[in-house]
RODO-2510 file (C-alpha; in nm, 4 decimals, decimal comma):
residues 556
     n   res          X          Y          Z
     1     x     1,6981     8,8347    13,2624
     2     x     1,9027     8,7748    13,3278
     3     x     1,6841     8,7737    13,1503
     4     x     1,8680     8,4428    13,1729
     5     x     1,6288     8,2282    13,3168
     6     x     1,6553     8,1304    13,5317
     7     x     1,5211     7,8391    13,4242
     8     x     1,3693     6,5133    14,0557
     9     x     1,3574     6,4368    14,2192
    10     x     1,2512     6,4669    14,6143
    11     x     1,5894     6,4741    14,7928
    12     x     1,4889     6,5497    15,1636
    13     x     1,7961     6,4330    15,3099
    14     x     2,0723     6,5988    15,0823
    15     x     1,8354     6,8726    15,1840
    16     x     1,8746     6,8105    15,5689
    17     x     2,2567     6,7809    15,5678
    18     x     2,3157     7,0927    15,3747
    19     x     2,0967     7,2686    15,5440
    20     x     2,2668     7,1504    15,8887
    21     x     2,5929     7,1804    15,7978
    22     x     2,5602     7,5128    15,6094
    23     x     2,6729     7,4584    15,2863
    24     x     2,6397     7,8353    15,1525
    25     x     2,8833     7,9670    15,4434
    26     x     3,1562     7,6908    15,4273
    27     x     3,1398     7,7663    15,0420
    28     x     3,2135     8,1053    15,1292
    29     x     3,4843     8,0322    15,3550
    30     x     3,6452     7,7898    15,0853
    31     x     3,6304     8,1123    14,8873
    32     x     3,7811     8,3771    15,1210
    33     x     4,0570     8,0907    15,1604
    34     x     4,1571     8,0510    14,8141
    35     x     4,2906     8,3525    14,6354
    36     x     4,2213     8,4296    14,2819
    37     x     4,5449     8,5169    14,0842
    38     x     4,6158     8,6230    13,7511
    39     x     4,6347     8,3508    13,4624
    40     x     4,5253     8,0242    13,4110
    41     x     4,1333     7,8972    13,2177
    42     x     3,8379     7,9427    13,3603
    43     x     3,6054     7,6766    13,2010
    44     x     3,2105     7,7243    13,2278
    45     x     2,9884     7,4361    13,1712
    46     x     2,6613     7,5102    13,0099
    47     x     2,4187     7,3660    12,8851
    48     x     2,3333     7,5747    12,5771
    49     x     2,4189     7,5226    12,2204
    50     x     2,5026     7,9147    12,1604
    51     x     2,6531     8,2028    12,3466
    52     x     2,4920     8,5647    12,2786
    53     x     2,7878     8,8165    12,2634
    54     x     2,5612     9,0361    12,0253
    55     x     2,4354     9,3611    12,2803
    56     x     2,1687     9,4069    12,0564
    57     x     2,0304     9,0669    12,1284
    58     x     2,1265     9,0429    12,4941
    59     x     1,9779     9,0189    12,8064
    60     x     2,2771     8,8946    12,9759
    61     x     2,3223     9,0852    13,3491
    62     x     2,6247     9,3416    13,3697
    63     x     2,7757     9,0636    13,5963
    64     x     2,7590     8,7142    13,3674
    65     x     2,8294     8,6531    13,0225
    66     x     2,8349     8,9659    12,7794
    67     x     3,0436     9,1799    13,0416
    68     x     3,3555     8,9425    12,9465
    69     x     3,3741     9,0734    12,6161
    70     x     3,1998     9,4314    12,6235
    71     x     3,1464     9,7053    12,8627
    72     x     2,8469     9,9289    12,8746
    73     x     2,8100    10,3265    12,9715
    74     x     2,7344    10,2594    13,3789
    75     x     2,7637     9,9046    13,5732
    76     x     2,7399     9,7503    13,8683
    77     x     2,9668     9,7031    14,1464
    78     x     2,8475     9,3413    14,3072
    79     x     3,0531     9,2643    14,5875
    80     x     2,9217     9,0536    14,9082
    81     x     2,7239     9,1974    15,2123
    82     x     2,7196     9,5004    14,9978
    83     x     2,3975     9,6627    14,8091
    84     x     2,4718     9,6736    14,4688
    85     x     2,5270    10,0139    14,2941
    86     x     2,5155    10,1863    13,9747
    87     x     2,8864    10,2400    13,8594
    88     x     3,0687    10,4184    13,6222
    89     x     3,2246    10,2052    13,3847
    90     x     3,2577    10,3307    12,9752
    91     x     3,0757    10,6495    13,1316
    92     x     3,0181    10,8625    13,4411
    93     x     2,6902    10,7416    13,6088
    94     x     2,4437    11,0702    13,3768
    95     x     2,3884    11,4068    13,5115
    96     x     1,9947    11,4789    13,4705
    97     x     1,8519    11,7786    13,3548
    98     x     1,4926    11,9207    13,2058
    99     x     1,3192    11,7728    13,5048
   100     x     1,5079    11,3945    13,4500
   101     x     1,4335    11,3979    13,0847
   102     x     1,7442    11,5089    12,9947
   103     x     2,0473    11,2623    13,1014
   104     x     2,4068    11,3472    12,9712
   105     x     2,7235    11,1235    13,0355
   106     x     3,0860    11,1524    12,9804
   107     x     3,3319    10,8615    12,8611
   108     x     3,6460    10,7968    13,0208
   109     x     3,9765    10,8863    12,8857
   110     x     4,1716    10,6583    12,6567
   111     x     3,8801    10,4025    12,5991
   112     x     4,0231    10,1532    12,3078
   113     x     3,8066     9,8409    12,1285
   114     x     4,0129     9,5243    12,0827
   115     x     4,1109     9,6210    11,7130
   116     x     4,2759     9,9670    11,8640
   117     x     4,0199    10,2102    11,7565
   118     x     3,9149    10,4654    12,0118
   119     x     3,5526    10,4164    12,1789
   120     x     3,3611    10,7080    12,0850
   121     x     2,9980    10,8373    12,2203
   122     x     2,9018    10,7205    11,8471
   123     x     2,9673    10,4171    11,8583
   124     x     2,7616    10,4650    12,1363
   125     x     2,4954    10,6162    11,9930
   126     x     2,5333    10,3584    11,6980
   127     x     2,4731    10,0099    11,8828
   128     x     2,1801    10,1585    12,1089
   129     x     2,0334    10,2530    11,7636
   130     x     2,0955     9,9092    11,6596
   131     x     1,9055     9,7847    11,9052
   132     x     1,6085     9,8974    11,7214
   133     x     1,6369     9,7141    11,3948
   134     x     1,4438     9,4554    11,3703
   135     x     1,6368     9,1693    11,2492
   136     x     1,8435     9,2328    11,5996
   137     x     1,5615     9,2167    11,8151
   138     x     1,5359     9,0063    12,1786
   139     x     1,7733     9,2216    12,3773
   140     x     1,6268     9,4427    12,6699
   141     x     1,4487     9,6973    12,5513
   142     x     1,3577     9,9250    12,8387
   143     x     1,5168    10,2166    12,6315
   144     x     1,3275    10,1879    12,3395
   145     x     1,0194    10,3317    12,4124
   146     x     1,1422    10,6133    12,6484
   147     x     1,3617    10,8008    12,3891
   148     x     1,2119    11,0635    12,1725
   149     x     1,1461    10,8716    11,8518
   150     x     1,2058    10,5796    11,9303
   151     x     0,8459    10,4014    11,8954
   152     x     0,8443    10,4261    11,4736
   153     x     1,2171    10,4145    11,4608
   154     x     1,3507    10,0646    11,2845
   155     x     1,7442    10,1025    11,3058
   156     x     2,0051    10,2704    11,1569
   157     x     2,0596    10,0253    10,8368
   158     x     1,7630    10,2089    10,6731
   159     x     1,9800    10,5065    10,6330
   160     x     1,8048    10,7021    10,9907
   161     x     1,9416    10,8272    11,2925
   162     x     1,7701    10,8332    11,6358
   163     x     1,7984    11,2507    11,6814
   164     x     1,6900    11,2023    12,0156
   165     x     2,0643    11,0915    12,1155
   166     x     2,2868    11,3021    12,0867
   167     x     2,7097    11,3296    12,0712
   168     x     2,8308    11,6418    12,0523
   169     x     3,1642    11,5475    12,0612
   170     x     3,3855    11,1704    12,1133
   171     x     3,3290    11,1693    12,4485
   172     x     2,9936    11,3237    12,5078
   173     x     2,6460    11,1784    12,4827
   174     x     2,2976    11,2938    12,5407
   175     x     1,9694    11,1248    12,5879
   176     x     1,6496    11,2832    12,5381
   177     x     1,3561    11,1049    12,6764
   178     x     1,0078    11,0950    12,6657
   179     x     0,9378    11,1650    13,0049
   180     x     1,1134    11,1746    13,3010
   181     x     1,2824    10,8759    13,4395
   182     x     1,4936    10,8418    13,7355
   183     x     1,6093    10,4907    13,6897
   184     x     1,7698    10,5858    13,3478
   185     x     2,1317    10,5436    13,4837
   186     x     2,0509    10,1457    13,5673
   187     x     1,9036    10,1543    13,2076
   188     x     2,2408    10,2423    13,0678
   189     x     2,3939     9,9274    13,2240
   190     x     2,1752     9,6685    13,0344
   191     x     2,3447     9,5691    12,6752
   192     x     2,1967     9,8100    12,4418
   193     x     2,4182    10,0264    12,5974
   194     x     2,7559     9,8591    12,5144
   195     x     2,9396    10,0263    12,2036
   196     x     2,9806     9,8851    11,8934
   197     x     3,2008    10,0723    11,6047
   198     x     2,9455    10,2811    11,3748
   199     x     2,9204    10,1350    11,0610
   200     x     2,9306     9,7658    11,1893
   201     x     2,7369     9,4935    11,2564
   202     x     2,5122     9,4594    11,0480
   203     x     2,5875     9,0700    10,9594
   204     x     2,3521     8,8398    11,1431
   205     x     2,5839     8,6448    11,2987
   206     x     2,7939     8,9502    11,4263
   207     x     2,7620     8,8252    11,7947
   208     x     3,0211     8,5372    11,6896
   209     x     3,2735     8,8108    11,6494
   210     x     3,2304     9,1119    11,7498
   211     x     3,4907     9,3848    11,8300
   212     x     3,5179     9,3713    12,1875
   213     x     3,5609     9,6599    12,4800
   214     x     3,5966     9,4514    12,7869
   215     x     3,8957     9,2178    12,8919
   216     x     3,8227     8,9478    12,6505
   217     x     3,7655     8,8613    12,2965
   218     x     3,6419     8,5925    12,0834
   219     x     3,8681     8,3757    11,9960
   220     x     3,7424     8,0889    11,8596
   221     x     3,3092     8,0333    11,8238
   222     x     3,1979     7,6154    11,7458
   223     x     2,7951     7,6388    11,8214
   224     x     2,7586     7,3717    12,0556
   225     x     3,0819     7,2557    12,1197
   226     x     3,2459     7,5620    12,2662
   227     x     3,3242     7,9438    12,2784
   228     x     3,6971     8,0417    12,3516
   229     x     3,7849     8,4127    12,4937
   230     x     4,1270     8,5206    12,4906
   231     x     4,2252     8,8685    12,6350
   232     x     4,1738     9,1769    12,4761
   233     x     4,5050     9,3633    12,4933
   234     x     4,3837     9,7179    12,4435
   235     x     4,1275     9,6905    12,7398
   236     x     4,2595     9,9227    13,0179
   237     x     4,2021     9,7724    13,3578
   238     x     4,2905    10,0999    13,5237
   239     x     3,9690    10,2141    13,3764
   240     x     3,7479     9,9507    13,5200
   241     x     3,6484     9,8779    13,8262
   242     x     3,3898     9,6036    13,7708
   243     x     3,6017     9,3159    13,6016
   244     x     3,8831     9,1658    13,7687
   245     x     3,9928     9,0103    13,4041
   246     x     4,2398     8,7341    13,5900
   247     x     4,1822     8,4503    13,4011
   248     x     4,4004     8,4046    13,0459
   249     x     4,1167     8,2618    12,8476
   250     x     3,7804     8,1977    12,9372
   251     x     3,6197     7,8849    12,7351
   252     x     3,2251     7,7856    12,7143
   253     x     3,2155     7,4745    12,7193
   254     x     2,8445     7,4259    12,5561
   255     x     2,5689     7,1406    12,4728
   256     x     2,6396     7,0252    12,8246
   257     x     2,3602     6,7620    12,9992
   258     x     2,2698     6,8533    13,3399
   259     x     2,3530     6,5114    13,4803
   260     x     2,7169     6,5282    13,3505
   261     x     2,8160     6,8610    13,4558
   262     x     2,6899     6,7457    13,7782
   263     x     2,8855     6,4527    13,7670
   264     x     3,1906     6,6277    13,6218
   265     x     3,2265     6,8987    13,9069
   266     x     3,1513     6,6785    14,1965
   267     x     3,4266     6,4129    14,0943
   268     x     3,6491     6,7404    14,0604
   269     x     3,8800     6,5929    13,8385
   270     x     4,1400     6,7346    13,5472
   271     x     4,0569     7,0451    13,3804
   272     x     3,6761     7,0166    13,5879
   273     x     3,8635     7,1568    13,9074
   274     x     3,9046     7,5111    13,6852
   275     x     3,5048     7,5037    13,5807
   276     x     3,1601     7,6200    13,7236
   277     x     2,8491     7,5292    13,5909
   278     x     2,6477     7,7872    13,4807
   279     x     2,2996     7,6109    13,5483
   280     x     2,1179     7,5786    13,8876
   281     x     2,2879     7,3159    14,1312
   282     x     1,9908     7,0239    14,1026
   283     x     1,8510     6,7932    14,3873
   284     x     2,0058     6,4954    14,2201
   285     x     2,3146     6,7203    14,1958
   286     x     2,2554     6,7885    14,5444
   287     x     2,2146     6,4645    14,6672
   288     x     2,5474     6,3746    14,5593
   289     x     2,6949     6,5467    14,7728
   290     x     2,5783     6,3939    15,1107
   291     x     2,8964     6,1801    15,1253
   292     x     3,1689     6,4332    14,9733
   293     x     3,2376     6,6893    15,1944
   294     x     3,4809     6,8551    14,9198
   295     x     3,1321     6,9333    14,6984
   296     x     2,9267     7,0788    14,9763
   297     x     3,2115     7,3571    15,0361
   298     x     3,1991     7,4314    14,6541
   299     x     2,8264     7,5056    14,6698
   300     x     2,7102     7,8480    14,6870
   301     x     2,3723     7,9757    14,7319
   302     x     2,1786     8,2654    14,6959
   303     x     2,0131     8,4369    14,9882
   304     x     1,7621     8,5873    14,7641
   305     x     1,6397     8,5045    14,4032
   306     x     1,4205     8,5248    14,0750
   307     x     1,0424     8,5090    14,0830
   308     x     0,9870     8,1739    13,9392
   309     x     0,5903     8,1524    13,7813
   310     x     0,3602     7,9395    13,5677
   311     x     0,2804     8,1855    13,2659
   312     x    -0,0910     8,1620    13,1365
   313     x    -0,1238     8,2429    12,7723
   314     x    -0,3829     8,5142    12,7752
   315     x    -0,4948     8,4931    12,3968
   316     x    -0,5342     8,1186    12,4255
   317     x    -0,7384     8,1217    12,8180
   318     x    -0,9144     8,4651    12,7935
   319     x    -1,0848     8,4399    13,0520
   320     x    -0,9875     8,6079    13,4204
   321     x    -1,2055     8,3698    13,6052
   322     x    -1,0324     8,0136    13,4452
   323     x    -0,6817     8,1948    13,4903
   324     x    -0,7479     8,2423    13,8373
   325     x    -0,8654     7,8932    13,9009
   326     x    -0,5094     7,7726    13,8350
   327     x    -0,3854     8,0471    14,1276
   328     x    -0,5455     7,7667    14,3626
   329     x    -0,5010     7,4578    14,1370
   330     x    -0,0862     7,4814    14,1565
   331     x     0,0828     7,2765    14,4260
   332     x     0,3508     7,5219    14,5407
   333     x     0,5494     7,2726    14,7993
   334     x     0,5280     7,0635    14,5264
   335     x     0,7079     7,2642    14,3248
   336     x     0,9298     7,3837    14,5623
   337     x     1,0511     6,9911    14,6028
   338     x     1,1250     6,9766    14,2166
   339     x     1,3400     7,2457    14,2221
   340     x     1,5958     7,1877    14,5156
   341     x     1,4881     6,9043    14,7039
   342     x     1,2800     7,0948    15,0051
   343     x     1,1590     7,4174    15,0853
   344     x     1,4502     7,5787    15,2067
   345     x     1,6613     7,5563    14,9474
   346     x     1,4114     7,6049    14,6776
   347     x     1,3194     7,9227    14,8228
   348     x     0,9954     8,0928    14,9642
   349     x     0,6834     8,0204    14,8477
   350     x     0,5454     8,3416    14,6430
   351     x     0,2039     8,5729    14,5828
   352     x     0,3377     8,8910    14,4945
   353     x     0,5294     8,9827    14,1259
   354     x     0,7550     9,2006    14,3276
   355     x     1,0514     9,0240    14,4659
   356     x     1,1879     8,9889    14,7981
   357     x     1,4950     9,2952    14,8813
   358     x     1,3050     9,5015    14,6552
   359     x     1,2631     9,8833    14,8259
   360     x     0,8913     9,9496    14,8516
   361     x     0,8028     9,5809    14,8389
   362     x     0,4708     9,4851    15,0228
   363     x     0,3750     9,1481    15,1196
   364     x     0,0123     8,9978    15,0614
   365     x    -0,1886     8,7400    14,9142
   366     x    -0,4781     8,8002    14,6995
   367     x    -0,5381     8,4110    14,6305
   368     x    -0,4695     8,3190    15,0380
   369     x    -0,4436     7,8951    15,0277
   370     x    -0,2175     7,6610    15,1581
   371     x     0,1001     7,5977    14,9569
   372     x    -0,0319     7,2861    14,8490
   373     x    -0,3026     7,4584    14,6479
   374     x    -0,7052     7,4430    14,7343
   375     x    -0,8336     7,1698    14,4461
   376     x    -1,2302     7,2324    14,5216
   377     x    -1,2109     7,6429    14,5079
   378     x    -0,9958     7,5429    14,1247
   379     x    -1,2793     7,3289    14,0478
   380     x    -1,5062     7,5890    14,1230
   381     x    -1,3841     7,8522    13,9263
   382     x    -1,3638     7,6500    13,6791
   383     x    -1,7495     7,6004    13,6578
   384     x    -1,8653     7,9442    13,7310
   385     x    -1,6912     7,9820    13,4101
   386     x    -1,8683     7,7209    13,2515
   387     x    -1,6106     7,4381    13,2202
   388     x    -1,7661     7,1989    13,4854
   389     x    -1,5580     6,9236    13,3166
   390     x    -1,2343     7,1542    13,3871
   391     x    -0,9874     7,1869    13,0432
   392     x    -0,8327     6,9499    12,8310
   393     x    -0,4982     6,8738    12,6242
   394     x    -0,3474     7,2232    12,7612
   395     x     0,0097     7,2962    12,5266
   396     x     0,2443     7,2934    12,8444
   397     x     0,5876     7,4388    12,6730
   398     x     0,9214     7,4432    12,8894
   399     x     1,2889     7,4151    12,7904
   400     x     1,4974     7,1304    12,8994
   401     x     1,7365     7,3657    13,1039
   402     x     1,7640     7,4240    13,4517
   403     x     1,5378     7,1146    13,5543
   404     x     1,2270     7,3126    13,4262
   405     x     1,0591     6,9635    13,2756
   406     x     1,0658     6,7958    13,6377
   407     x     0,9410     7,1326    13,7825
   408     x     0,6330     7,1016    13,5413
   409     x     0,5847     6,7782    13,6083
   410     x     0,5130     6,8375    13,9582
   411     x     0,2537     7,1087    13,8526
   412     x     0,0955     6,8855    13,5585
   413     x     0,0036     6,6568    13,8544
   414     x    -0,1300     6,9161    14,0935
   415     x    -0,3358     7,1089    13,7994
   416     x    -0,5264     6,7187    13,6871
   417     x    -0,6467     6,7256    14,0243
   418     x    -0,8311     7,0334    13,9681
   419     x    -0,9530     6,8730    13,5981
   420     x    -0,6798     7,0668    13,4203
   421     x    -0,4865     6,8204    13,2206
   422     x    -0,1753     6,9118    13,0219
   423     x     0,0776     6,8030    12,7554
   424     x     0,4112     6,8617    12,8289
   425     x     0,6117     6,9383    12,5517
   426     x     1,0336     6,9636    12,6142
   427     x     1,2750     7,2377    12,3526
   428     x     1,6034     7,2831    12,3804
   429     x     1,6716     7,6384    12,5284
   430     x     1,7203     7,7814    12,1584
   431     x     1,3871     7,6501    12,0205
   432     x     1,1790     7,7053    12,3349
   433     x     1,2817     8,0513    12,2941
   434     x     1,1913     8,0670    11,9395
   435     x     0,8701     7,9573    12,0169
   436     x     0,7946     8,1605    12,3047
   437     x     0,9850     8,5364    12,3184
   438     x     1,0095     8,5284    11,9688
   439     x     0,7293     8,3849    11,8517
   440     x     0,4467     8,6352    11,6876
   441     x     0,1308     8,3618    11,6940
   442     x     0,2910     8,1041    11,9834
   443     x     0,0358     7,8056    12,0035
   444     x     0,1140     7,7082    12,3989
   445     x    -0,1338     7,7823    12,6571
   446     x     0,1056     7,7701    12,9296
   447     x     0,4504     7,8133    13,0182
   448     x     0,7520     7,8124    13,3325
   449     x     0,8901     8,1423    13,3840
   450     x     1,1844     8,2461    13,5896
   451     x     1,2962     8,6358    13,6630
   452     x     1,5868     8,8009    13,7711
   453     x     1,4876     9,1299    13,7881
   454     x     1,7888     9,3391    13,5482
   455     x     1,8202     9,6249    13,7998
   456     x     1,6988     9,6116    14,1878
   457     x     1,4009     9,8437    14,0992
   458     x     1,0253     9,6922    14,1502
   459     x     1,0569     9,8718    13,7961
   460     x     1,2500     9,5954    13,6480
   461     x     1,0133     9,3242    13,8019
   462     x     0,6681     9,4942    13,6903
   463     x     0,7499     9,6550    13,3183
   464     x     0,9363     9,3548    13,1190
   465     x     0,7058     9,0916    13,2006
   466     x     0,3548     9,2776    13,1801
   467     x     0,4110     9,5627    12,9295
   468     x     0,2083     9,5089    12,6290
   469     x     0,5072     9,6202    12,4438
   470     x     0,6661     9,3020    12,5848
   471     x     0,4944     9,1427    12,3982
   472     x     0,6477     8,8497    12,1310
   473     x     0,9288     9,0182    11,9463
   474     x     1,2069     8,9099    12,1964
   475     x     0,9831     9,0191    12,4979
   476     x     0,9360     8,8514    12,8251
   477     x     0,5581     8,8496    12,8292
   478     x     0,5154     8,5153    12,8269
   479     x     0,1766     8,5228    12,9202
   480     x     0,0979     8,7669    12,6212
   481     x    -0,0968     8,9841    12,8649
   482     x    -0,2492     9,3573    12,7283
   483     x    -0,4013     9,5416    12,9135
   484     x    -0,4089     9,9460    12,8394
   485     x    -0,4749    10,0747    13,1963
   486     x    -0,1590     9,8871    13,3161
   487     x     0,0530    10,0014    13,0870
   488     x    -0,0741    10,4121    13,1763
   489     x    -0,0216    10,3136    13,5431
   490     x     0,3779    10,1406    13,4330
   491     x     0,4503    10,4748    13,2887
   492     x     0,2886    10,6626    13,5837
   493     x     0,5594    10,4673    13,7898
   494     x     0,8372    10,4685    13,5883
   495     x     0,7779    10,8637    13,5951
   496     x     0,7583    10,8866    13,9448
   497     x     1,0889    11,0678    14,0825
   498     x     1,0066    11,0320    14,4892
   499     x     1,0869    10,6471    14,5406
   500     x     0,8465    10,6435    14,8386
   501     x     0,5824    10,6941    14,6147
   502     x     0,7264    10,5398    14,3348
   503     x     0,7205    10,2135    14,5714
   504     x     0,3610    10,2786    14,6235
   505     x     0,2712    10,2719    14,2904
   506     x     0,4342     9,9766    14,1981
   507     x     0,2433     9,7915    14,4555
   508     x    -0,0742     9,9300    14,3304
   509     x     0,0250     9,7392    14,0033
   510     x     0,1145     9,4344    14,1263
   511     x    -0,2190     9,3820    14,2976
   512     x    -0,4011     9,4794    13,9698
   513     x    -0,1616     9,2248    13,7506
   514     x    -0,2258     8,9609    13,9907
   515     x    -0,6440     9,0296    13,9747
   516     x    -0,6496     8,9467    13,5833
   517     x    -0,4389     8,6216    13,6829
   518     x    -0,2372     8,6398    13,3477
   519     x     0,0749     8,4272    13,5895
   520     x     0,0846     8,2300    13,9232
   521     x     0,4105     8,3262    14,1370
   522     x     0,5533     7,9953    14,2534
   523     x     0,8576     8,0756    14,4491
   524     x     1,0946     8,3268    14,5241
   525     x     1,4110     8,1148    14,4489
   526     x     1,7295     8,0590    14,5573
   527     x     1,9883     7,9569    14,3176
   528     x     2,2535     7,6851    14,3865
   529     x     2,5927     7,6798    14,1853
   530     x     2,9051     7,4573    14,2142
   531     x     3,2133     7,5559    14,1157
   532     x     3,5371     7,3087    14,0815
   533     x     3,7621     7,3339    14,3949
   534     x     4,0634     7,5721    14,1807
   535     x     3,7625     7,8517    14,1120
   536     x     3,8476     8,0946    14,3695
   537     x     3,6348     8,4239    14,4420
   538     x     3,3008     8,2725    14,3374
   539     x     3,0314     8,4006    14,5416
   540     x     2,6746     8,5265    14,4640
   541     x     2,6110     8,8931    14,6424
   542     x     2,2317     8,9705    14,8040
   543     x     2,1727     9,1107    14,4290
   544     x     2,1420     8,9676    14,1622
   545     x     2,0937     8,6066    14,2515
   546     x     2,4269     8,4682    14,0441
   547     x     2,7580     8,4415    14,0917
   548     x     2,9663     8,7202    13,9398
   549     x     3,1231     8,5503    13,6335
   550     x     3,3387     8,8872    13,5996
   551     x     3,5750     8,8663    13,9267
   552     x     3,6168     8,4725    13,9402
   553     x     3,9430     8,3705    13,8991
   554     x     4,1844     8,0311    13,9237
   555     x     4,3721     7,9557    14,2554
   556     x     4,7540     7,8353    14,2114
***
């Protein structure tokens, strides 16, 4: 996610001069032209008070945040015009066995945390298990359910080990799964699966300084003000492939407003010239940069992206019929407007859960309307369910990231014209995920979702956001949906070895997700970034749709 989500003003003609003078290649080409050497600060704006650097409560992409400071059993190798791959990187890639229940892996010679202790398949072992306490919930937790045991086990502070992993030695470890599940080597590249030394962290606020395995550590942690990494002399760069590890110190610079970091990297000024932002590029961002030629190099873009949705609270609007009545009440140009400026930068417009580059994708449409929505088939609905006067003083929760407070403005206005009237109500991006993810009893009705699926697997777009064991806790099921036969026919998927029909399956759940209505795709995104003109090697590959924080460097 990243799980990261992913998450106004009508600028049509910033929108035509990028999209004439393409913008995404001659960023590129400023790239390719400035080489990345070793040294130097790399400075990323954001606009979050905190940084998570605990695995356990991560769901930070191999490529972005967490991968600075630790490394996990596989990864990915991201590189452009390349399809990303599973990688070794603490670990071989897993050698299956018992039918692809079984999955055993290897560490690397020589493998040292930051304070010089040896990484061990323990320690291992000992953060995945971690994982399962509750007071570290919120990470990813597509490993939880699918090892033996692991549905009544609650951590290893209670005195337990998970049996069901295994290390027969330092350098060996063994899964034992439930079933069998031939994505499991992608599963081993999401945080859970980064080490941390047995015995520790157990302190709540261990993710402010925790003993690192990748090329950085924590140097210095001020919530909201900023987050300093300095390098990690025991990390062995012979050993990894996936992190360049060029700059000296990487700093966070946090509690960052949108309109200033936009400001800040256009002017590329000072220190700005060595900084990217970490949020979306936004049209008023965008429309700066009609008249600086300079900015519009800097500006990459992704050729694919995250679903972006509006999430219905199923608890709160239990019925199928009303939720489908906002599937034709939504104006989706609209939206695509408030989130880049025009269609073509916002992305396409969406009606399937599975995203586009996806293998075994299918196209179609079970709600078929024009973008801009069909107001009288809303109204409709509406009254077949017995709400003739439509609904009233609807909770509309976002977080004041990423734009998402313009984007639900522009669907606040579409949904009163189908008699659905809402309340906005703004969070900062710690509270609105308090009140959302983590929240057991959440009182919204609706919601903005964005996802980046956390391995290219329809897998990764279907399970996390529909799962009933997604459900609060640090879950993406934002829309709180439950419903029993979906979850037999996720596991019937995830248990499929043949892709081919593994692909088929996953279609046959997207069409029944999208029949109970519990979300309405909006677009399929793409995701604008500017980087300050010393940031060489910045560049977002065809998956995931982000730049790759870990090979980013600073020119000379």
């Amino acid at each position: 996610m990243s799980k990261q989500v992913r998450k106004l003003v009508p600028i049509a003609a910033a929108v035509a001069l990028l999209a004439g003078c393409g913008a995404n290649d001659q960023g590129a080409a400023q790239n390719a032209a400035a080489k990345a050497e070793q040294g130097g600060t790399l400075r990323i704006l954001s606009e979050g008070q905190t940084v998570n650097y605990d695995p356990a409560k991560s769901s930070s992409l191999p490529i972005t945040s967490l991968g600075y400071v630790h490394r996990r059993l596989t990864g990915w190798l991201n590189a452009e015009g390349e399809q990303v791959e599973v990688v070794p990187d603490l670990a071989d890639t897993g050698t299956a066995s018992d039918g692809g229940k079984t999955w055993t892996f290897t560490l690397k010679e020589g493998l040292k945390f930051s304070d010089g202790s040896p990484i061990r398949a323990q320690d291992v072992k000992w953060g995945v298990e971690r994982t399962y306490a509750p007071a570290f919930s919120g990470g990813l937790g597509y490993h939880k359910q699918l090892l033996v045991g692991g549905a009544d086990y609650r951590g290893p502070f209670e005195g337990k080990r998970l049996d069901s992993i295994q290390t027969p030695d330092d350098k060996t470890i063994v899964f034992h799964l439930t079933r069998p599940y031939g994505d499991w080597p992608w599963i081993t590249s999401t945080p859970a699966f980064a080490p941390v030394p047995e015995g520790k962290g157990a302190e709540p606020d261990y993710g402010e300084h925790p003993v690192a395995s990748g090329p950085y550590q924590i140097a210095s942690y001020q919530r909201g003000v900023q987050v300093r990494l300095t390098r990690n002399a025991n990390w062995d760069k012979g050993s990894d492939q996936i992190r360049g590890g060029l700059p000296d110190e990487v700093v966070f610079q946090l509690g960052q407003e949108a309109s200033v970091v936009s400001q800040r990297l256009v002017a590329d000024s000072g220190d700005d010239r060595t900084a990217f932002g970490s949020s979306f590029a936004s049209p008023a961002q965008l429309a700066q940069l009609q008249g600086n030629a300079s900015a519009k190099q800097r500006l990459v873009t992704s050729r694919t992206g995250a679903l972006a949705y509006l999430a219905i609270n199923t608890e709160k609007l239990t019925d199928p019929k009303v939720r489908q009545a906002f599937q034709y009440a939504v104006d989706k140009t609209s939206f695509q407007i408030a989130s880049a400026g025009s269609a073509q930068l916002a992305g396409d417009v969406a009606t399937t859960l599975i995203t586009q580059g996806i293998a075994g994708r299918e196209q179609f449409d079970l709600y078929p309307t024009q973008p801009a929505g069909d107001v009288d088939k809303a109204k409709q609905l509406l009254t077949e369910a017995g709400l003739p006067n439509g609904l009233d003083n609807l909770d509309f929760v976002v977080s004041k990231s990423n734009d998402a407070p313009a984007k639900a403005q522009a669907l606040q206005a579409a949904l009163a014209r189908a008699n659905i009237r809402t309340n906005i109500r703004v969070l900062d991006p710690d509270a609105y995920t308090a009140e959302t993810s983590q929240a057991a009893n959440p009182t919204y009705d609706l919601t903005l979702g964005s996802w980046q699926p956390d391995f290219p697997s329809a897998n990764a777009n279907i399970q996390p956001l529909f799962a009933s064991s997604e459900v609060g806790g640090g879950g993406y099921n934002l829309s709180r949906y439950r419903n029993p036969e979906v979850d037999r026919l996720i596991e019937a998927a995830q248990s499929e070895v043949d892709p081919v029909a593994a692909g088929k399956k996953w279609v046959e759940l997207d069409r029944r997700i999208l029949a109970d209505s519990p979300v309405v795709p909006l677009i399929y995104t793409r995701n604008s970034f500017l980087r300050g003109s010393k940031v060489a090697n910045f560049y977002i590959a065809d998956f995931p749709a982000y730049p790759n924080y870990l090979q980013a460097g600073i020119a000379k």
